[in-house]
Structures are given as C-alpha cells and as structure tokens.
C-alpha positions as CSV (number, residue, x, y, z in Angstrom):
1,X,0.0,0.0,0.0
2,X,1.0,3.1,-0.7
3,X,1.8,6.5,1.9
4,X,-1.0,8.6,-0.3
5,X,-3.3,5.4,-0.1
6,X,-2.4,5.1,3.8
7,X,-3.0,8.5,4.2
8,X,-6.7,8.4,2.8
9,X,-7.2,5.3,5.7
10,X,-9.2,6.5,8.6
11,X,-6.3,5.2,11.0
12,X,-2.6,6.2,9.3
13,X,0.0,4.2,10.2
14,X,-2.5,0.8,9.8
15,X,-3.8,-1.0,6.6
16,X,-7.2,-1.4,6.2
17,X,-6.3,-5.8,7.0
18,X,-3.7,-4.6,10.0
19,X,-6.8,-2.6,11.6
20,X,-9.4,-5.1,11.1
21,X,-6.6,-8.1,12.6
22,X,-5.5,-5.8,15.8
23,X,-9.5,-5.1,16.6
24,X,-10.1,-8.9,16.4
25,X,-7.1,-9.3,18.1
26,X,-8.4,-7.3,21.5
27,X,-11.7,-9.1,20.4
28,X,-10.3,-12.2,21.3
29,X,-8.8,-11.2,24.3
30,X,-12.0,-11.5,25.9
31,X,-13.6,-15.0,24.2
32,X,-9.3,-16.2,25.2
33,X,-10.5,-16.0,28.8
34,X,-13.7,-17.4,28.6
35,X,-13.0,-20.4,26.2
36,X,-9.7,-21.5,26.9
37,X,-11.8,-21.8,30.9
38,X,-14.0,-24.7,29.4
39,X,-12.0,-28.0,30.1
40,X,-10.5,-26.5,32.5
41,X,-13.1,-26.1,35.2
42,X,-13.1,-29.4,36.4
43,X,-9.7,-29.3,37.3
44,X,-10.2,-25.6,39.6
45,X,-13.2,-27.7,40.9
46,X,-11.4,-30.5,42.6
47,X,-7.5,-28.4,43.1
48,X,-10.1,-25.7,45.0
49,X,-12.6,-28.2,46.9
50,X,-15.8,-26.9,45.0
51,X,-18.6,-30.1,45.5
52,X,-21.5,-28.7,43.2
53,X,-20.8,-28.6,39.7
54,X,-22.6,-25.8,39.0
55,X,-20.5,-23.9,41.6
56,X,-17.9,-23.8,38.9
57,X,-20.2,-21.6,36.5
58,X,-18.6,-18.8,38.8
59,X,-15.3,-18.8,37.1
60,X,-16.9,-17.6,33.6
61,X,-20.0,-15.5,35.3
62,X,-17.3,-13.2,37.4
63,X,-15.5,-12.6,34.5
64,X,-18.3,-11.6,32.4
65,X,-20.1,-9.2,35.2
66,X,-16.4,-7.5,35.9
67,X,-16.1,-7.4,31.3
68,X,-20.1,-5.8,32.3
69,X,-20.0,-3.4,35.2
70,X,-16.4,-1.5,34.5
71,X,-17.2,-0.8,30.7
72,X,-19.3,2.4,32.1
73,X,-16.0,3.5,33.4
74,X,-13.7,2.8,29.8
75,X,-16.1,5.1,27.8
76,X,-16.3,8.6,29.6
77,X,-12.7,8.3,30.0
78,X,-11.8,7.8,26.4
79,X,-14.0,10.5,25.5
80,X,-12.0,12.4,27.4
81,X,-8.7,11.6,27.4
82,X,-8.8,9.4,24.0
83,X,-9.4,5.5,22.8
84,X,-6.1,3.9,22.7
85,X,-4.3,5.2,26.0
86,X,-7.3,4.1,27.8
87,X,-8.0,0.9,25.3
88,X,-4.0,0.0,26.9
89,X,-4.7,0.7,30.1
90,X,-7.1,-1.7,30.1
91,X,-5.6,-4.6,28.3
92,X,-2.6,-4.1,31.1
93,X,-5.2,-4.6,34.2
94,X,-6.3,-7.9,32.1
95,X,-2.5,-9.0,32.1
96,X,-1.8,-8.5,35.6
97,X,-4.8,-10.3,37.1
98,X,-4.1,-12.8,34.5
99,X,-0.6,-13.6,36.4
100,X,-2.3,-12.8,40.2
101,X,-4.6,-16.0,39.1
102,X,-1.5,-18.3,39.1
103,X,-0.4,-17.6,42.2
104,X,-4.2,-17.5,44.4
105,X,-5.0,-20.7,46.3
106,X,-9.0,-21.0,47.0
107,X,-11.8,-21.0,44.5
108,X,-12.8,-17.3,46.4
109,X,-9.9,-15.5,45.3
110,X,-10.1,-17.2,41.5
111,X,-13.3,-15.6,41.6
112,X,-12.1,-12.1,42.6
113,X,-9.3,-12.1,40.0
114,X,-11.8,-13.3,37.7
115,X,-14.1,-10.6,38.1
116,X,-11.0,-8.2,38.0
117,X,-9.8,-9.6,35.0
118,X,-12.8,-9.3,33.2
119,X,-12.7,-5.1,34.7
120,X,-9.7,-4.9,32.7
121,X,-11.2,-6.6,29.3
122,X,-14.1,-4.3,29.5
123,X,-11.7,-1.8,27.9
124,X,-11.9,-4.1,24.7
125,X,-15.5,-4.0,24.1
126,X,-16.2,-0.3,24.5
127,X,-13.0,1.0,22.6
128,X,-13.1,-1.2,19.8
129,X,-16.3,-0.1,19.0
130,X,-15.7,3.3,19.6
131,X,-12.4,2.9,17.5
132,X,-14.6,1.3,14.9
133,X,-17.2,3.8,15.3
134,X,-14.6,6.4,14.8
135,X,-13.3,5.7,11.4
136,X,-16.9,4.1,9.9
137,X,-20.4,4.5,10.2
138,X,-23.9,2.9,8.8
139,X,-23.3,-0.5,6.8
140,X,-19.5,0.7,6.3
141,X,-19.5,-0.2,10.5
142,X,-21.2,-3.6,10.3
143,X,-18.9,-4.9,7.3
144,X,-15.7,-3.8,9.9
145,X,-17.0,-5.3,12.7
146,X,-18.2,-8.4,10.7
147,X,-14.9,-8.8,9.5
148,X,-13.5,-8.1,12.8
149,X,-15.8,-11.0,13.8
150,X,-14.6,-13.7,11.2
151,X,-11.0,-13.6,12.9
152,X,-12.3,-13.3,16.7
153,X,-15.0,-16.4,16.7
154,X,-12.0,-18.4,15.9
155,X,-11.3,-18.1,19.1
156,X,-14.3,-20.3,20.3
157,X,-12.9,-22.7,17.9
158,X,-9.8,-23.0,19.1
159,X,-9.5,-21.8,22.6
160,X,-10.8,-24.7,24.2
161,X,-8.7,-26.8,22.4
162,X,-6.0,-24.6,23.5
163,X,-6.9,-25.1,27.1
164,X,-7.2,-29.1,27.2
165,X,-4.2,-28.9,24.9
166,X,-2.0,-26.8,27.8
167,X,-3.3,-29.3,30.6
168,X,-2.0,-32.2,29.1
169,X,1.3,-31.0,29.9
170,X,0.6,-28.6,32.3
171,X,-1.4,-27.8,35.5
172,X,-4.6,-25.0,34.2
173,X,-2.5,-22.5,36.0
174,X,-1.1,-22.1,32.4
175,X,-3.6,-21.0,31.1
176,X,-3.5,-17.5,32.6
177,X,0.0,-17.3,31.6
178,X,-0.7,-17.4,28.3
179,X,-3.5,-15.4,28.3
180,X,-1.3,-12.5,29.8
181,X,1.4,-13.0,27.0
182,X,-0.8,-12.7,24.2
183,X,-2.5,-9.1,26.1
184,X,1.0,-8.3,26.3
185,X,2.4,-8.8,23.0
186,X,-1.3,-7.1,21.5
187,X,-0.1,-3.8,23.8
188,X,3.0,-3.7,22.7
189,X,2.0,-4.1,19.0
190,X,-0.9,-1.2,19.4
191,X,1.8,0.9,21.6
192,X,3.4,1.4,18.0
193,X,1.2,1.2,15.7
194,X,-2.0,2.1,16.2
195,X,-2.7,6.3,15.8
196,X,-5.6,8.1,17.7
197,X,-8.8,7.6,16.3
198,X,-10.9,10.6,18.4
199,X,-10.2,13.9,17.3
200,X,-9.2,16.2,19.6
201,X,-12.5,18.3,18.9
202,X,-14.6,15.7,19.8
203,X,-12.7,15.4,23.2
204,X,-15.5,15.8,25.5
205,X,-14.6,16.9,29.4
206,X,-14.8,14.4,32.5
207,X,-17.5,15.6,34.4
208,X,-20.4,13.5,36.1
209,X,-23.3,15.8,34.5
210,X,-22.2,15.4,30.7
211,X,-21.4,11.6,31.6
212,X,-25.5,11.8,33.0
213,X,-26.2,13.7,30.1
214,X,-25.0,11.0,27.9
215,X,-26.3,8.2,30.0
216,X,-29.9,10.0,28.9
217,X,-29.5,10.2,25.9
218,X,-28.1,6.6,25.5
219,X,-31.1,5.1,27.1
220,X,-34.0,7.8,26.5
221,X,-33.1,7.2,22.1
222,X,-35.4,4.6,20.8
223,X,-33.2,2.7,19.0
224,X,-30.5,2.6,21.0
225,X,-31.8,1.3,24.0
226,X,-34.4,-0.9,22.1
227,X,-31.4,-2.9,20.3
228,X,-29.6,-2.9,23.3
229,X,-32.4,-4.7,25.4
230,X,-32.9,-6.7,22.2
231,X,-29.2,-7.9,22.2
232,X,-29.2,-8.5,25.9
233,X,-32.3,-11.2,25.4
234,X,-30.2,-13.1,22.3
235,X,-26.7,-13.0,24.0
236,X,-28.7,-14.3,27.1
237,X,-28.8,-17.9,26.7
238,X,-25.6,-17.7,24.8
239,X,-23.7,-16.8,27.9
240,X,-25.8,-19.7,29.6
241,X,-24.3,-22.1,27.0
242,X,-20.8,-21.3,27.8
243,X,-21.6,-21.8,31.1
244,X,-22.9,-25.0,31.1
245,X,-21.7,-26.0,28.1
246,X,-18.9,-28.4,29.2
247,X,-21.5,-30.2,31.3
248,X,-23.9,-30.7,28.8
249,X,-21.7,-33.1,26.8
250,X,-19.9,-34.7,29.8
251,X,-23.5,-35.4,31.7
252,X,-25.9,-35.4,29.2
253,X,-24.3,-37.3,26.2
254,X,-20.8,-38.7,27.9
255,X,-18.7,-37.3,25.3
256,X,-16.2,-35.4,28.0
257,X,-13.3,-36.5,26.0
258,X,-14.6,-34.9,22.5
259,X,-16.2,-32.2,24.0
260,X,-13.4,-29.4,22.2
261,X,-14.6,-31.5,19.0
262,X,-18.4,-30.5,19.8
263,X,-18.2,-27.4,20.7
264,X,-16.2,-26.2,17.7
265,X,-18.6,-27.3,15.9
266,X,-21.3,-25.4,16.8
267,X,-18.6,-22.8,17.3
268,X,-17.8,-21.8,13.9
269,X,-20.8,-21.7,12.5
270,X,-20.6,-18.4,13.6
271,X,-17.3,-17.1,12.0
272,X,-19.1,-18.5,8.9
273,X,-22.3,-16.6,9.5
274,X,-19.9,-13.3,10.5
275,X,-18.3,-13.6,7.0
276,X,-21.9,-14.4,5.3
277,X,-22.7,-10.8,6.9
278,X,-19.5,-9.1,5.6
279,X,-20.8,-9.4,2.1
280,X,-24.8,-9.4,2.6
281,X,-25.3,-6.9,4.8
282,X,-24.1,-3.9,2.2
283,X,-26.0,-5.0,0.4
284,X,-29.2,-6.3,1.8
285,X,-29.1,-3.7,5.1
286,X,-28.7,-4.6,9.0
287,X,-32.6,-5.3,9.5
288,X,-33.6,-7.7,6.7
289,X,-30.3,-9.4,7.6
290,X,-30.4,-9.4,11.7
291,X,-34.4,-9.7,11.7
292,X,-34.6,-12.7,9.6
293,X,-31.6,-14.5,11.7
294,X,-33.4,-13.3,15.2
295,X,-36.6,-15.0,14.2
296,X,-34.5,-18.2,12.1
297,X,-33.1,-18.7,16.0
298,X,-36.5,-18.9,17.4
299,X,-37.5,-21.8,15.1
300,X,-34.7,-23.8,15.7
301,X,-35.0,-23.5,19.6
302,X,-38.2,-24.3,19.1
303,X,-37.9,-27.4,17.1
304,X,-35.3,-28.2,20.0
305,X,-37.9,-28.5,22.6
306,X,-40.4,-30.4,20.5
307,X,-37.3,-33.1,20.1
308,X,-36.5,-32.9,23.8
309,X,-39.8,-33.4,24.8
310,X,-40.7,-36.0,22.6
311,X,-37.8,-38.1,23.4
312,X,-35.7,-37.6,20.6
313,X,-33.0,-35.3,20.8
314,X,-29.6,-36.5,21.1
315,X,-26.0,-35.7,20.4
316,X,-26.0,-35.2,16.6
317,X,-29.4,-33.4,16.5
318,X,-28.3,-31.2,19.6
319,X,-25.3,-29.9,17.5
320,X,-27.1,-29.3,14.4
321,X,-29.4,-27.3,16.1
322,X,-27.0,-25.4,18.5
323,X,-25.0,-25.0,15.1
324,X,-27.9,-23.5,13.7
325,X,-28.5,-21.2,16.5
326,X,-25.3,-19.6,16.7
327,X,-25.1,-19.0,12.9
328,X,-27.9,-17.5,13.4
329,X,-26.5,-15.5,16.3
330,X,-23.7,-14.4,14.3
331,X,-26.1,-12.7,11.8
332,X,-27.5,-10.7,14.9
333,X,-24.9,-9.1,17.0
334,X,-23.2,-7.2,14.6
335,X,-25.9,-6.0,13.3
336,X,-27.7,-5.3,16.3
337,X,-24.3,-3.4,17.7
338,X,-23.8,-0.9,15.0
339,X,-27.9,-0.2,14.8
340,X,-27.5,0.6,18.2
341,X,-24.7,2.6,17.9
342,X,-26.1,4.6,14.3
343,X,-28.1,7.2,16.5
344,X,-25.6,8.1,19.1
345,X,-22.0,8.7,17.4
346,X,-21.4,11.8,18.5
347,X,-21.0,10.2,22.1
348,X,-19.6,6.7,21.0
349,X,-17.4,6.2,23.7
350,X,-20.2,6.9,26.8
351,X,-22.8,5.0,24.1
352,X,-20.2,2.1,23.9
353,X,-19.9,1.4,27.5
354,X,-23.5,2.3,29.1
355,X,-24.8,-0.2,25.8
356,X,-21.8,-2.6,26.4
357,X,-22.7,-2.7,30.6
358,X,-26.7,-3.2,29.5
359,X,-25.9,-6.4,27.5
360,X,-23.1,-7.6,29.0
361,X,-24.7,-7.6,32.7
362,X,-28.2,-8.6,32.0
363,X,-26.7,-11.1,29.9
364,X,-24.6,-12.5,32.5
365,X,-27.0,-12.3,35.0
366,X,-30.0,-14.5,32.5
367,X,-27.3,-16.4,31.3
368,X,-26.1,-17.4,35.4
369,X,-29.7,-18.4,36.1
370,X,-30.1,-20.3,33.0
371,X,-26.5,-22.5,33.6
372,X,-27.9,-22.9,37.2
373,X,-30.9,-24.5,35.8
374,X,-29.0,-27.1,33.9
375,X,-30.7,-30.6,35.4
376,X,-29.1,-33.3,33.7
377,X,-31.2,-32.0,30.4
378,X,-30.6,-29.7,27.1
379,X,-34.4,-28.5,28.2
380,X,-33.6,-25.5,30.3
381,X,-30.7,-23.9,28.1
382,X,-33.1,-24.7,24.6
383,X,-36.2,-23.5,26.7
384,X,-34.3,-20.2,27.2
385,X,-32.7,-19.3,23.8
386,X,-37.0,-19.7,22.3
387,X,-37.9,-17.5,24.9
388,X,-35.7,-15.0,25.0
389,X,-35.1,-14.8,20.9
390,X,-39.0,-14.3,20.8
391,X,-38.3,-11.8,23.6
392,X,-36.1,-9.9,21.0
393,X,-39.0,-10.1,18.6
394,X,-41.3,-8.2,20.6
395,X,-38.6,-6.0,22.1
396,X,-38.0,-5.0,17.8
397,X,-41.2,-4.8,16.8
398,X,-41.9,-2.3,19.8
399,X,-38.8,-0.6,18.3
400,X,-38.9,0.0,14.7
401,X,-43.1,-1.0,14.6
402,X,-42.1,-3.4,12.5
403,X,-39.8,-6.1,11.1
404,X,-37.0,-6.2,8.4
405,X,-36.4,-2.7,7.4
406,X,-36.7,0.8,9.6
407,X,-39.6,3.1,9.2
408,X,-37.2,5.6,8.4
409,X,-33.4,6.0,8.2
410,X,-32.0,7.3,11.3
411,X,-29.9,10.1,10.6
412,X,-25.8,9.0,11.0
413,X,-23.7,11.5,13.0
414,X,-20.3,12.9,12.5
C-alpha cells in the first residue's frame, strides 16, 4: 500500500487488513478467557474443593459481570482523554490479574481475579467499538465489525482446544500465563502502531453531568436502547451455554473427551455466518439481515424442545441445532451493535460502555440463572434461547413498529 493510499485510511499508520486483525485481536482477548476456561473447570473444581458442579459456573459468570460493570467506566474516560491510552490501560489490568490467578489458592480469590480480570477486558469491548465507530459508520460499520468478527469467533474454535491442549502438559495455572502474553504482545503491537482515532474536537470533558447527560440520551433514544435490550435477550442464553456447556456433553451425552470437538462445531458456525454478513449486509441492510436471523433462531429453539420433549434429541441433533443457533446468532450481534450505535456517534465512547454494561450484565445475569438451571437435560438452556429470541422479537417490533427494514433512516452522525 501506498503513503498517499495510507493517508486516505481513517487510521494512518495501519492497513485497512492490519486494523481489522488488531481489533479482532483485542476481540479475542475477551472470548481467550472465557473459552480456553471450558476444560479446565473441572480441574479448579477439585484443586479448590468446589462439590456442586454448578458452583464452577462462577469462574466464567465473574468474568463476564467485571467485562459488564467497568465498561461504564472505559467510555467517559476515552471521550476524554482518548481511545487507545485508555484501550491500553485496560488490556494491562487484564494481564496482571491474568498472572495474580497463578499464584491465588482458593476457589474465592479465582473468583475475585476473575471478576478483575474481566474489569480490565471491559476496555476491549467499549474501545473497539468506539475505534470502529470512529473511522466508519452505517453499513461501512457492520462490514468492519463483521470482518473483525470472522478472525475473533475463531477463538471459540480453538480456545478450548487450547486449554485441554496446555493441561495435558501442564497444571490449568497455564492458562492465565498465556492469556497474559498474548494481552502483552497485543499492547505492545498497538503501543506502535496504532494512531488516535478521536479527534481532539470531539474530546469531550470528565465531568459526572455530561457523563449523565449522555447516560440519557443513550437510554432515553429509541433505537439505541431498544437494540440494546434486544441484544441482551439473544446474548442471554448464549452466555448460559458457555456456562454449562462443558456439562452438557460430559453429563448429558458422555462425550467429556470430544467435548473441544463438539463445541467447535457449533462454534464456527458463527465465524461462517460473520463472513456471510460481511458481504450481505451492504447490500441487503442490517434489519432484513439481523431480523430474519433473530426470528431463524426462534424456530430452531423451538424445534429443540419439540425433540426434547418428545424423546428424541440427542447428540447429533443437539449440534445441528446449537450449530444453527449460533449461525444464526452471528447474523444478529453485529448487526444489532452498529444499529445501536447509528443514532448516538457523536457520544460513541459513553454509548459504547452504558450499551456494552446493558448487555453484558443482564446477559450475565439470564445467562447465570439459565446454567444454574442445567438438570441433567438440554431443556432449560433450549427453553431459554425460544424465549428469550421471541423476547427480541417483541422488544424489535416495539422498536422500529415493524420487522426487516426501519420506518425511516436514522440520521448517521459525524
């Protein structure tokens, strides 16, 4: 590429490929430390004296509500003070509570770095968005992010792979180690290369009224707290999946030793649906795509239950569908990210964290209740993706007033 080419990018200094890469890359940081978890939880279980199974849910449901609460913290500060010293900041607290993790002895204080961990990771998921949101808008947004996507749900492909794979060497401790080198080398990669993306006219001051201010307008504009809600509901049972995912195919169909296998499986079916998007949604816009995939998930969860119920779901059909469910899942969060984000740009770093802390949270919290349900069955986790994905439908429809394409465009700022 050329300098006059570079120059033209939204972010000099990075190719249009390098950009998309380094944004997965802190993508990944976060699905690294839930994933690479899965196989391992049985081992924290018995080194750390947990008894109830479900008990060890708590190692991925800290980390998510610490990734949830602190992103309401990441954006306000980035407004002020810009994305990527903030964005680095961030990805540093991840590394060192990564490391503390090695060294803590009781299942309490995995929790606690857990939770801190997922504090510093927040940083990740409101500044990439904000960094996206920066240099592209509209459609333009949802083909980055979609692209972004391709690269990071990889990492639910391989990451638990990459766990079991460390433990048969070494103890889980291991884990954490790596996950600290890779948010190490990512920092010191962005420490060079990656520019400012806020402008310094759009530098907005620290102060708790404008950060109320924006909090209002954030959740008092229609569509940005509709698809908020909306993605909250979908990424819901999702969460509760990861959560009692590993248990599902040890308990329920005794396949503990090809459980990487399975869930890869159902796994990439969204990195194919993320690329799918990347070309479609140009063309075909972010409604007709996200609407139709929103109400494709409902009929496969409920096709779930009727084969639960009647006695004939098993380990084949149970893929298929999840596999269906989470392509269909990768048609929707994009999409329903950068719709949320359209109306409120000219705040996208306090937009990014009070949307990020609304659908992270509340789906941490459904998605804790719904791995706590687990009984031995797929029922409760199958019940919960048809009744939260019709949730979405409604939540939508109240929305827009109707399905598949906006009443109206909604204006795109700066």
């Amino acid at each position: 590429m050329t300098t006059q080419n570079t120059a033209k990018l939204p972010h000099p200094g990075l190719s249009f490929a390098a950009f998309v890469t380094l944004m997965a890359g802190f993508m990944a940081l976060n699905g690294l430390a839930v994933d690479t978890m899965l196989p391992a939880l049985p081992a924290i279980g018995d080194e750390l004296g947990v008894t109830d199974p479900n008990d060890r849910q708590w190692v991925i449901t800290a980390y998510f509500l610490g990734f949830g609460i602190f992103q309401l913290f990441y954006g306000p500060l980035s407004d002020r003070f810009g994305r990527r010293p903030v964005l680095l900041f961030g990805v540093s607290v991840y590394a060192f509570f990564s490391i503390v993790t090695v060294f803590v002895s009781t299942f309490d204080g995995v929790v606690v770095t857990r939770f801190l961990q997922g504090a510093g990771s927040a940083a990740t998921r409101v500044l990439v968005v904000a960094i996206v949101r920066d240099c592209y808008s509209g459609r333009q947004m949802a083909k980055v992010m979609s692209l972004a996507f391709i690269i990071f749900l990889t990492v639910p492909v391989l990451a638990p792979a990459i766990g079991q794979g460390i433990m048969l060497f070494v103890s889980w401790h291991w884990i954490f180690l790596g996950l600290a080198l890779f948010a190490v080398g990512l920092t010191a990669f962005a420490w060079v290369r990656l520019p400012e993306t806020l402008h310094p006219e759009y530098r907005l001051p620290l102060s708790m009224k404008r950060v109320l201010t924006a909090f209002k307008v954030v959740t008092t504009t229609r569509q940005s707290i509709g698809y908020s809600i909306a993605m909250t509901l979908v990424l819901g049972p999702l969460f509760g999946y990861i959560a009692s995912v590993q248990q599902i195919f040890a308990d329920v169909f005794q396949v503990e030793a090809l459980f990487t296998v399975y869930f890869a499986v159902t796994a990439i079916s969204m990195a194919i649906a993320s690329f799918v998007n990347s070309r479609v949604v140009e063309r075909l816009g972010t409604r007709l795509v996200s609407h139709s995939a929103m109400c494709g998930m409902l009929v496969c969860a409920l096709l779930g239950i009727l084969l639960e119920t009647l006695g004939y779901q098993n380990l084949y059909t149970f893929v298929v569908l999840q596999s269906a469910i989470m392509f269909c899942f990768g048609l929707t969060a994009p999409n329903f990210g950068s719709m949320a984000m359209e109306p409120v740009g000219h705040i996208a770093g306090t937009a990014s964290s009070v949307q990020g802390c609304i659908t992270t949270v509340g789906a941490a919290v459904l998605g804790f209740l719904i791995g706590q349900a687990f009984d031995g069955t797929t029922l409760p986790l199958i019940g919960a993706f048809a009744l939260l994905s019709a949730s979405a439908i409604v939540v939508v429809l109240i929305t827009e007033g109707r399905l598949f394409q906006p009443l109206h465009e909604a204006p795109v700022e700066r």
